[in-house]
Every structure is written in structure tokens, then in C-alpha cells.
C-alpha positions in Angstrom: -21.3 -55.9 12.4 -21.4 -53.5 9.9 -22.1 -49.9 10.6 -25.2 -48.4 9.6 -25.6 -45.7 6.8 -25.7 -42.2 8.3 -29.2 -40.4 7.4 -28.9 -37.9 5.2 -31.0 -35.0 6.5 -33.8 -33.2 4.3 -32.9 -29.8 3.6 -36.5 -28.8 3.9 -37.2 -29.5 7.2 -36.6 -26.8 9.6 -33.7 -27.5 12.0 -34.7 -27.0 15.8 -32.3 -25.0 18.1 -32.9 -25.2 21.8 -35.0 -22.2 22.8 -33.7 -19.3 25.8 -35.2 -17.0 27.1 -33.3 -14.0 27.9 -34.1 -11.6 30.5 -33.4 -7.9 29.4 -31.7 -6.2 31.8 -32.8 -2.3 32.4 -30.7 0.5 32.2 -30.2 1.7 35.8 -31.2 5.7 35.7 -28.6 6.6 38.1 -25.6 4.7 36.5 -23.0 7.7 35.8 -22.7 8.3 31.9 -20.3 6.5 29.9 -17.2 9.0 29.4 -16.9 9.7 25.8 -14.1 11.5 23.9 -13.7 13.6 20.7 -13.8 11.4 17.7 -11.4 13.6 15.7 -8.9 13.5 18.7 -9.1 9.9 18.5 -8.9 10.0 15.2 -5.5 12.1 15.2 -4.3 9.7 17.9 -4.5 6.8 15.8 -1.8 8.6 13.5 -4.6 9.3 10.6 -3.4 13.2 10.5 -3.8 16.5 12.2 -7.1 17.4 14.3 -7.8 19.7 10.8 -7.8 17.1 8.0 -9.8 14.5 11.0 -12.2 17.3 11.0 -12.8 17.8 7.0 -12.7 13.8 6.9 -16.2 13.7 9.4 -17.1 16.6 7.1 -16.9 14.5 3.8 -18.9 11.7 5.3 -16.3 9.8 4.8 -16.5 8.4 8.7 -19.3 6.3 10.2 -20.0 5.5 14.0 -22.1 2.2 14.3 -23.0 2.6 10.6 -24.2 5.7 11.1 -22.2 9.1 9.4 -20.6 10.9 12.3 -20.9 14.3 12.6 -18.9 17.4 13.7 -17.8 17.4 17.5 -19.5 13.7 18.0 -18.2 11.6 20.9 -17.0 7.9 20.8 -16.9 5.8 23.6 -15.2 2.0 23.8 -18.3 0.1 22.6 -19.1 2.4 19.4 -17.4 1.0 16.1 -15.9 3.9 14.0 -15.0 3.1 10.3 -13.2 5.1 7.6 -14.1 4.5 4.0 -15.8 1.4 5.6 -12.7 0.0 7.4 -12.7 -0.5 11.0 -10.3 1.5 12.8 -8.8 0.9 16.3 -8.7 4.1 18.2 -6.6 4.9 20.9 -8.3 5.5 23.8 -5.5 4.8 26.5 -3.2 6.4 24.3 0.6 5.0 23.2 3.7 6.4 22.8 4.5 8.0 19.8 7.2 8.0 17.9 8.9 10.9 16.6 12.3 11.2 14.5 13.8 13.8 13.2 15.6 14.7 9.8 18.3 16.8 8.1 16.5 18.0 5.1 19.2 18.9 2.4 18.0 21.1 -0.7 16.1 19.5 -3.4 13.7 17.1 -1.8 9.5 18.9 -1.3 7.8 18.1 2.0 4.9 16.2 0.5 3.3 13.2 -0.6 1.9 14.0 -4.3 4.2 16.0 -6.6 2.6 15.7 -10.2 6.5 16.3 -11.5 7.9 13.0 -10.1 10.3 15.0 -7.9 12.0 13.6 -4.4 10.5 13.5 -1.7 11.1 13.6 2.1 8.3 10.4 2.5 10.3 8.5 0.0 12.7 7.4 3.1 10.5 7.5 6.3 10.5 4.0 7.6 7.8 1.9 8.0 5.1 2.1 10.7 2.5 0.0 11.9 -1.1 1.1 12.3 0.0 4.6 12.2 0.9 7.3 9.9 4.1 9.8 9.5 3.0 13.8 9.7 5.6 16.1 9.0 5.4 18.7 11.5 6.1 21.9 9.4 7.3 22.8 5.9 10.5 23.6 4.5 10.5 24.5 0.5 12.8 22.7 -2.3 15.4 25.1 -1.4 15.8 24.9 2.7 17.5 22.7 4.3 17.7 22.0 7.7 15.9 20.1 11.2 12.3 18.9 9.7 10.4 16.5 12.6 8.1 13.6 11.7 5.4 11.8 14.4 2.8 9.4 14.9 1.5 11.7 17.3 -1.4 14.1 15.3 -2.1 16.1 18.7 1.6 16.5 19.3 1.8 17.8 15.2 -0.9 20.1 16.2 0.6 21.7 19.2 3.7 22.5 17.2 2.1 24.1 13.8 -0.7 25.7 15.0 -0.3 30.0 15.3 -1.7 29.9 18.7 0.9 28.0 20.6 3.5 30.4 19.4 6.1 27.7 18.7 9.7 28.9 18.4 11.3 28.6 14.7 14.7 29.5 14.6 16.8 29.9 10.9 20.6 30.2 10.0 19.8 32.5 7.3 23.0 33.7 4.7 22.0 36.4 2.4 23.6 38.7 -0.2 24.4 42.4 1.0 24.0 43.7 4.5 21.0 45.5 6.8 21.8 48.3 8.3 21.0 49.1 12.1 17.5 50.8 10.5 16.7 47.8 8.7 16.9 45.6 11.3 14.9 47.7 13.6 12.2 47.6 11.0 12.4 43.7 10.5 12.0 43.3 14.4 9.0 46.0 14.1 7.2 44.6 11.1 6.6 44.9 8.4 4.1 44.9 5.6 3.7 41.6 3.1 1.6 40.5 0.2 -0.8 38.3 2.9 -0.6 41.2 6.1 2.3 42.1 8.1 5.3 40.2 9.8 8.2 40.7 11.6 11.2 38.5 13.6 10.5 38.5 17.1 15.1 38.0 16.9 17.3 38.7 14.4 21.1 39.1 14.9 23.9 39.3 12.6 26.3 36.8 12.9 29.1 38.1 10.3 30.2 37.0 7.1 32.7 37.3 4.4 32.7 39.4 1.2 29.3 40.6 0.1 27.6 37.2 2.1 26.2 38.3 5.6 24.7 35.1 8.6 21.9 35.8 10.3 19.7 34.6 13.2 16.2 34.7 13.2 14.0 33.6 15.3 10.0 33.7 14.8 6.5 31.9 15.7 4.5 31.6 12.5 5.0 29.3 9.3 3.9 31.4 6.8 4.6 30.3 3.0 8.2 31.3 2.7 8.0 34.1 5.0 11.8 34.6 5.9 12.7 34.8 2.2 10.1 37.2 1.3 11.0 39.6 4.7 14.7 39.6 3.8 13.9 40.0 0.0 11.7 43.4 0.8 14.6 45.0 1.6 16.7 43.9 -1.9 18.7 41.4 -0.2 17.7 38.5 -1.8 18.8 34.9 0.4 21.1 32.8 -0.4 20.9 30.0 1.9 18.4 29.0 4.4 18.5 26.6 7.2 16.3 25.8 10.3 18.1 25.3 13.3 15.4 24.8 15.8 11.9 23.7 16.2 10.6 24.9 19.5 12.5 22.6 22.2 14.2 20.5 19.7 17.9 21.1 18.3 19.3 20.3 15.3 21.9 17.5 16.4 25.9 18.2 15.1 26.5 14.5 14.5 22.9 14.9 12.3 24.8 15.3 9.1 22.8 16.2 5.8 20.5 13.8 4.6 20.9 11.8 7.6 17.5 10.8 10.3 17.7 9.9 14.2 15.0 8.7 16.2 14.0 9.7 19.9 14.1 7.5 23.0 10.6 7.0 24.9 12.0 9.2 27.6 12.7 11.8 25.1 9.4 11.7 24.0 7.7 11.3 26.8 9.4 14.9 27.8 8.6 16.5 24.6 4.2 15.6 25.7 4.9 16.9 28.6 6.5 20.1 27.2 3.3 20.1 24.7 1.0 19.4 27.8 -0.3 16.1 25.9 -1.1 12.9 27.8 1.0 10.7 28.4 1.2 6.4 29.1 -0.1 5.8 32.1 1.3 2.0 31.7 4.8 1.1 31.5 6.6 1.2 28.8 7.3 -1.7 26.3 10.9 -3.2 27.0 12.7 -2.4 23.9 15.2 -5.1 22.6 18.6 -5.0 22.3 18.5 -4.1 18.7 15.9 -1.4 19.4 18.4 0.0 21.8 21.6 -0.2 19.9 19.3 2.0 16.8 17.9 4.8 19.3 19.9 7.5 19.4 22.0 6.6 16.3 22.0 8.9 13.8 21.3 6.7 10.1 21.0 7.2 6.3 17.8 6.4 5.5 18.0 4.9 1.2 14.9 5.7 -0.7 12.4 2.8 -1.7 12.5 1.6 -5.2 9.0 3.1 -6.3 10.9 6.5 -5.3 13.9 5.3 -7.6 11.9 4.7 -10.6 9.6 7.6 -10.5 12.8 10.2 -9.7 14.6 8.9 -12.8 11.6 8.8 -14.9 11.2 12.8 -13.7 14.6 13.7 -14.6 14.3 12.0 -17.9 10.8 13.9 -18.5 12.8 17.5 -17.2 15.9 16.7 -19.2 13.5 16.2 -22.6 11.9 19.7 -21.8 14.8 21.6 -22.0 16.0 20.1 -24.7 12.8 20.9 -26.6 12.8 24.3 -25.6 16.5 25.0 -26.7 15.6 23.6 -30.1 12.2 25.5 -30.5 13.5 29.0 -28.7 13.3 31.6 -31.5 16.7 33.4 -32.1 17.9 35.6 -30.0 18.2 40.1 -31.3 22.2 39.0 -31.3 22.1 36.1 -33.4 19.9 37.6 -35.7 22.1 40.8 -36.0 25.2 38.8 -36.3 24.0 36.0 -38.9 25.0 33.5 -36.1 22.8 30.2 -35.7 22.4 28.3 -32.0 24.2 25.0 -31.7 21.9 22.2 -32.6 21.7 18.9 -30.6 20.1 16.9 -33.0 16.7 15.6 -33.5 17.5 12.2 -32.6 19.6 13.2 -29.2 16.9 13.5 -26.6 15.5 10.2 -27.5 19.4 8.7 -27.5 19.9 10.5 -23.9 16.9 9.4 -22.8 17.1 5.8 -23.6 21.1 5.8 -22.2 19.4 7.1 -19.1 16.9 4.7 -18.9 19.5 1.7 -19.2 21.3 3.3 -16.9 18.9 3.3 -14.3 17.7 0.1 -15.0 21.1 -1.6 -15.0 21.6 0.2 -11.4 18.3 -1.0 -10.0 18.6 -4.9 -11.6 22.2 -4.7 -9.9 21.1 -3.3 -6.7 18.3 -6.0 -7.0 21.0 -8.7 -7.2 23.7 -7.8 -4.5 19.7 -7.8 -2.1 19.6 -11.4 -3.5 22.5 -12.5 -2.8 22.7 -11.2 0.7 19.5 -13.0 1.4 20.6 -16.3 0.2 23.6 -16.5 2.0 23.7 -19.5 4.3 20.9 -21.4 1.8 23.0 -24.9 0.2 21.7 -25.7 -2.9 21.6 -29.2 -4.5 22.8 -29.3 -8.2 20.9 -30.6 -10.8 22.1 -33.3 -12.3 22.4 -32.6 -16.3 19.8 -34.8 -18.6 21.4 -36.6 -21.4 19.7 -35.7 -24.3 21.6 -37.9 -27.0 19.3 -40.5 -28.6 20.6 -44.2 -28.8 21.5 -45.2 -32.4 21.6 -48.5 -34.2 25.0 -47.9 -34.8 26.0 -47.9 -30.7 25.0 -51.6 -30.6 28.5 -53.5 -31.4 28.2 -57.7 -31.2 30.8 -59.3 -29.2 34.1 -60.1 -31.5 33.1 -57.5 -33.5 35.1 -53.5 -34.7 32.8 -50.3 -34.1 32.0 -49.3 -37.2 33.5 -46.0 -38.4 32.0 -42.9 -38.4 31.5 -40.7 -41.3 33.8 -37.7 -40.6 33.2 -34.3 -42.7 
């Protein structure tokens, strides 16, 4: 029997959907409130950034709640839906464990995410993260070196920058000269600054050879390179500047320069309770076995490619300014007196430099782009191609039976 056509249906007619009738069910009047919490708390939780920049996001109008702008101080509970430039975000309401590592800055690298001159950054090596963000806990200029802290955790960022906790920074500080007993009665005093007064809650000499003197410091604000302007107010300027400490955290021995180390949970766990933070009222996650073997291991983190490019490209660009400026520098009063001209490089020898250095770079990258290749294709058999004969068949090739090959012209 053959089987029927199937109906086609007309698009016109209406399609019928079986009708229900739900019952509304009313809101009972003495039901307790649904708890609600801060949105730029929750906001900070999720890793977005400190409780200040959550606030002067809301602010912007750059958050909604249930498509509605939010608003300074507004509360979220589990139902709402809050967006960020209109992409859902999940906040943290039971909240996780952060994760917090720490660094041994060396000199040269800034403590931010947008440098206009292409120099290195700290973020350049932070690993990655998922659905969270790293905040730098502090700042340390191009020139200090030392302990810098990164977290997920924008509350736990919070309690250790802002003035009113009073955190604990403490410097290995080497300068050129020496204070005498006055002076460093009026450091621990105060003293007044361009932006209002300051002063080391402890500073203790800690010796030195030739005209280089150590110090200790120890103080509770973060002002904009407040330890070098102190010592510099007395004409010593500083030579070398290192933090040490950050509140309850030590700069490890084994952390050498340039290296990163990352806390256990129970380390962190005791560093929320130290802040008076929340912590995870579940269990922790078991970690693996290669989770365990990299906590507490001190690394050296490499800097992404992106970084790479953009550095050399900036030392390129700095390299090209000078040498501008050394050709278009106007005699000095010597040269002129003496009849002496500057040393020319050339008008072609930035442009020579610049190109060696950009093979250069590029030759390291495409090599360091290789050796990655190769590592990831070890173990991976490949099946040869089999070469295609290209030679055309000529009359010539065809040879009767009984019969010579005929010769072949030879130049």
C-alpha cells in the first residue's frame, strides 16, 4: 500500500495551542523580605575590580538590573539579572575562593594595563583566569622592585589599599649619604610634602658601605612615590628601593627576581580571615595532583607574544628618538668654542638599526614559534606523500618488439 502524501499545512491559518489557565498566586504579606546584597560588592566579588571603579561603573550607566540602569547603593538579590555593557554577569552570592599570587617585581616593568609607550608590563605574565579578573593590590613605580600581590578577590584588594585599614608597608630602602639622629627624628615626626604632610611610623638604619646607607621603613599609606620624595627632602636622594612586606605577607627568599608563587586555599583562607572577609562556607574543591605539585612552587612566568611584539616595537620607537635628537641637538658652548663637530651616525643608520632589530625579533619569535610546534607534534606519525610524476609520455618511449631505442639527441 502506498503511503499517503503528508498535508502540507496553510501558513495562514492560525495554529491552535491547548489553552491553561493559570492561577496567580498572591504575594503572602507576612513572607520575610528577600535578603538582598550590595550590587557593587557583588560586583567586586566577581573579580570585575575594586568597590571604587564598581561604583563609577553604576555611575556611568554602564550596569543594568532586569533592564533597568542600576543605581548607587542598589541591592541584587538571586532572581534579578545584572548586565554589564549588556552582557550577563554571574555574581557571586555564596562567594568562592580567591586566588591570590604573589610577584617579585624587578625594575623596569609599570604596574598597569595601558602604557601609550609600549613599555613592559607586570600584566604581560599574569596567567590566565576564568570568569575573573587580576587586581594588583598596590603600586610600585618603574624603578622599585620588590613583593607586588595580585587577586581575584576586589573586597580583599580593598581592605589592603584603602587609608583606613592602616595596612603595614614595609621598604628596604638604600640611599646616598647618611641621616643624622635629628633627621630621623623628624622623618618619624613628619613632615611637610607637596600634597600635605607624612612621616614613617619606623625607620631604622641598617648600615652600609662607603657613601650608600640601608634603611627600614615601615609606613600605612601608598602615596605617589612617597618614600622617595621623604628621603629626597632631606638631599639624600635613593638609590634603590624595595618592598619587603605587604601587611601579613613576606617577601619569600626562594622568590627570586622576576619570579611568581601562588598561595594554597588554606593560605588564603587565613589571609580573609585576617582582612575579616567571608569566607567558603562549602568545602573546598579537591585540587589535582598537578594543582598540588604547582602551589607553593615558586615559577618564571614568560610574557605572552602580544607583550613581545609591542616591547620590541617600543624599544625600536625609543631607540629612533634618541637618535633623532643626537642628530638635531644644536652644538654644544664647547664645540662651538673649539671648532669641534659631534660624531654623526648617519642618516641612513636609524632606519638600518631599526630594520636589524626588527629581523631580529622576528627571527626570535618565528623560532620560538617553531620549537612550540614541534613540542606539540611530538607523538603525531605522519604518512608521506607519495611524489606525482610529472613527466609526460612521448612518442619516442613506445619501442616495437625486436626493435633498438632510438637515440636521444644529446647537447
Amino acid at each position: 500500500m502506498a503511503r499517503p502524501f503528508k498535508q502540507q499545512r496553510d501558513p495562514q491559518r492560525p495554529v491552535k495551542r491547548p489553552t491553561t489557565n493559570f492561577t496567580p498566586i498572591a504575594a503572602d504579606p507576612d513572607a520575610p523580605p528577600v535578603p538582598t546584597q550590595r550590587l557593587h560588592k557583588l560586583l567586586a566579588l566577581a573579580g570585575l575590580g575594586s568597590r571604587r571603579d564598581m561604583e563609577a561603573l553604576i555611575a556611568d550607566g554602564r550596569v543594568t538590573i532586569n533592564g533597568q540602569l542600576a543605581t548607587q547603593g542598589a541591592g541584587v538579590s538571586e532572581a534579578d539579572i545584572v548586565r554589564v555593557d549588556s552582557r550577563p554577569v554571574r555574581l557571586p552570592f555564596e562567594p568562592e575562593l580567591a586566588k591570590v599570587l604573589i610577584y617579585h617585581k624587578p625594575e623596569g616593568e609599570i604596574v598597569s594595563q595601558d602604557d601609550p609607550e609600549g613599555r613592559a608590563s607586570v600584566f604581560d605574565k599574569l596567567p590566565k583566569v576564568r570568569g575573573a579578573k587580576w587586581i594588583a593590590i598596590g603600586r610600585l613605580d618603574i624603578n622599585t622592585s620588590g613583593l607586588l600581590i595580585f587577586t581575584t578577590s576586589g573586597e580583599l584588594a580593598n581592605h589592603f589599599m584603602h587609608p583606613r585599614y592602616g595596612v603595614e608597608r614595609e621598604y628596604a630602602v638604600r640611599i646616598f649619604g647618611e641621616l643624622t639622629d635629628e633627621q630621623l627624628a623628624q622623618l618619624r615626626i613628619g613632615i611637610e610634602l607637596d600634597d600635605g604632610p607624612a612621616n614613617f611610623d619606623i625607620i631604622n638604619p641598617q648600615g652600609g658601605e662607603g657613601s650608600n646607607h640601608w634603611y627600614q621603613v615601615v609606613l600605612t599609606e601608598g602615596r605617589n612615590r612617597e618614600v622617595r620624595r621623604l628621603f629626597e627632602a632631606f638631599l639624600t636622594p635613593v638609590s634603590r628601593l624595595m618592598r619587603v612586606r605587604f601587611g601579613p605577607v613576606n617577601l619569600p627568599p626562594r622568590l627570586k627576581r622576576g619570579m611568581m608563587l601562588e598561595l594554597s586555599p588554606k593560605e588564603v583562607v587565613a589571609l580573609l580571615e585576617w582582612a575579616g572577609l567571608p569566607t567558603p562556607s562549602a568545602p573546598l574543591r579537591q585540587l589535582t595532583a598537578r594543582e598540588k605539585d604547582k602551589l607553593g612552587t615558586a615559577f618564571m612566568p614568560k610574557p605572552k607574544r602580544e607583550a613581545r611584539e609591542r616591547i620590541a616595537a617600543g624599544d625600536r620607537n625609543k631607540s629612533e628618538r634618541q637618535s633623532y635628537y643626537e642628530r638635531n641637538t644644536p652644538p654644544s658652548l664647547a664645540e662651538t668654542l673649539t671648532g669641534t663637530q659631534r660624531k654623526s651616525r648617519g642618516t641612513n643608520s636609524v632606519d638600518r638599526k631599526s630594520s636589524e632589530h626588527a629581523a631580529s625579533d622576528k627571527e626570535k619569535l618565528d623560532r620560538a614559534d617553531f620549537a612550540r610546534d614541534k613540542r606539540n607534534s611530538r607523538g603525531k606519525t605522519s604518512v608521506p606523500k607519495k611524489p606525482a610524476n610529472r613527466r609526460i609520455r612521448q612518442g619516442t618511449d613506445l619501442v616495437k618488439a625486436g626493435e633498438k631505442p632510438p637515440k636521444r639527441h644529446q647537447p
